[in-house]
N, C-alpha and C positions, 0 to 999 in steps of 0.2 A: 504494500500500500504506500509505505514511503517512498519507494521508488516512481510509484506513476505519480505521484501528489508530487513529485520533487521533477519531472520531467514534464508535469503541466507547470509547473512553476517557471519554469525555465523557459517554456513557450510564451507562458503571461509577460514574464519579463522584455522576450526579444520583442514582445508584441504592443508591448506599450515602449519601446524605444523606437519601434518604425512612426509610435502616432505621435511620441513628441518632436522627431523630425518632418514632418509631413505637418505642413503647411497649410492644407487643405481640408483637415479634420477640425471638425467644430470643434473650442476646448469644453463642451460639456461630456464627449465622446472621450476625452483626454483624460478630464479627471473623473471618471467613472472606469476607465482602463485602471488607474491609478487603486482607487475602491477597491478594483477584482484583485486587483497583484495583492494589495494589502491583503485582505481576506484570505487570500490563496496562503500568505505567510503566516496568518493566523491560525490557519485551517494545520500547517505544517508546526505549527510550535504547540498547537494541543495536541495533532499528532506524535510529538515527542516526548509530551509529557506523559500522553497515554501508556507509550513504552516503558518509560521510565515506572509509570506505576504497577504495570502489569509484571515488569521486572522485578521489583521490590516485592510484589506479594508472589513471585515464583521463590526466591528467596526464603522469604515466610515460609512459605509452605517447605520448603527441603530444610529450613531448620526444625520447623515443630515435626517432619515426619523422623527425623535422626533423634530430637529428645523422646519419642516415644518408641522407636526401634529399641533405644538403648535402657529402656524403662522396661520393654517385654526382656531383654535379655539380661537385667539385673536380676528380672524375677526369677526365672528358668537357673539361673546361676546360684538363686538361695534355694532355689527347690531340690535342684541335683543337689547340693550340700546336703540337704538336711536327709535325703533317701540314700545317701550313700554307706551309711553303719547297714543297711537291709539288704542293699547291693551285696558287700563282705560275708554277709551272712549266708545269701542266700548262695553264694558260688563258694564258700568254705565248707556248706554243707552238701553240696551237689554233688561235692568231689564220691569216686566210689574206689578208695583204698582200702588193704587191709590196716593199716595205724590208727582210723576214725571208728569204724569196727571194733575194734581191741578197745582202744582206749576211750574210750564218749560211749558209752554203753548204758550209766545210770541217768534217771529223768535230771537230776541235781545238776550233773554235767549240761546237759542242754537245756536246762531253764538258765545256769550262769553262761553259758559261751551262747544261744541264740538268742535268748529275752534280756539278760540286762547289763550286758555290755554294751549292745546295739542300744539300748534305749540310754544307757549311760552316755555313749558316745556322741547320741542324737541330741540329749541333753546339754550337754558340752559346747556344743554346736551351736545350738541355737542361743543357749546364754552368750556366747561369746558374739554373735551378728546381734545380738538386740543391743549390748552393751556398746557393740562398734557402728550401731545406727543403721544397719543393712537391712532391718526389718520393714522401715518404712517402704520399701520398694512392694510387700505383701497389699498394701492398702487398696482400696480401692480406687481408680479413676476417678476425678470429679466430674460433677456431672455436664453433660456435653455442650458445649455453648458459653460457658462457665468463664471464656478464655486462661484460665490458669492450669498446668500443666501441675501435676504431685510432683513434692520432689524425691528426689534418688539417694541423694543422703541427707543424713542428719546429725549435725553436731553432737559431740562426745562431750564437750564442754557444757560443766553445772551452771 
């Protein structure tokens, strides 16, 4: 669009340089050529500020969709954390050797090595991201239209 708007501009231009040499055009013809150039320059500097605006909210938009990209991936990042003691457990227990056989044979052995070390561990975990302000990333979205974005962390400082 800028390009044709800038290639009639250019026409308007040569076009009112033949009527102020031309001798024989009324000057109402003259400054009305004048009028249309003006307006065609007008027409071309809202043009560019439309750009301009349109630019700025492309902008916008690619930085609110990175702070929410990185909003889903903090979450996913406490979630694998905190399912990772059930991970250990569940592939410690999977295995099928003779040594787990032998040795982990009474319920006491696997209520301590599958329930509460895992839940120990899980424990651990998560007091430690609540204390480091990692939690806040669980919360929910505000509501939509709201303009404010949740944030991702949270000061450790009382």
């Amino acid at each position: 669009m800028r390009r044709a708007l800038g290639e009639y501009a250019d026409a308007v231009t040569d076009t009112n340089e033949a009527f102020e040499t031309d001798a024989t055009r009324p000057p109402v013809a003259t400054r009305l050529a004048r009028v249309h150039a003006s307006s065609v320059d007008a027409a071309l500097g809202a043009l560019a500020v439309v750009r301009d605006e349109v630019s700025n909210a492309m902008e916008l938009h690619r930085s609110l969709t990175t702070a929410r990209q990185g909003l889903v991936i903090n979450r996913l990042t406490v979630i694998s954390a905190l399912l990772l003691p059930l991970t250990f457990v569940t592939g410690f227990f999977g295995m099928n050797f003779g040594w787990l056989d032998e040795h982990i044979a009474s319920s006491a052995s696997f209520w301590l090595l599958g329930v509460l070390i895992p839940v120990g561990v899980a424990t651990v975990v998560l007091l430690t991201m609540w204390r480091a302000g990692w939690l806040v990333v669980l919360q929910r979205d505000p509501a939509p239209g709201s303009g404010t974005i949740a944030p991702t962390v949270r000061s450790s400082d009382p």
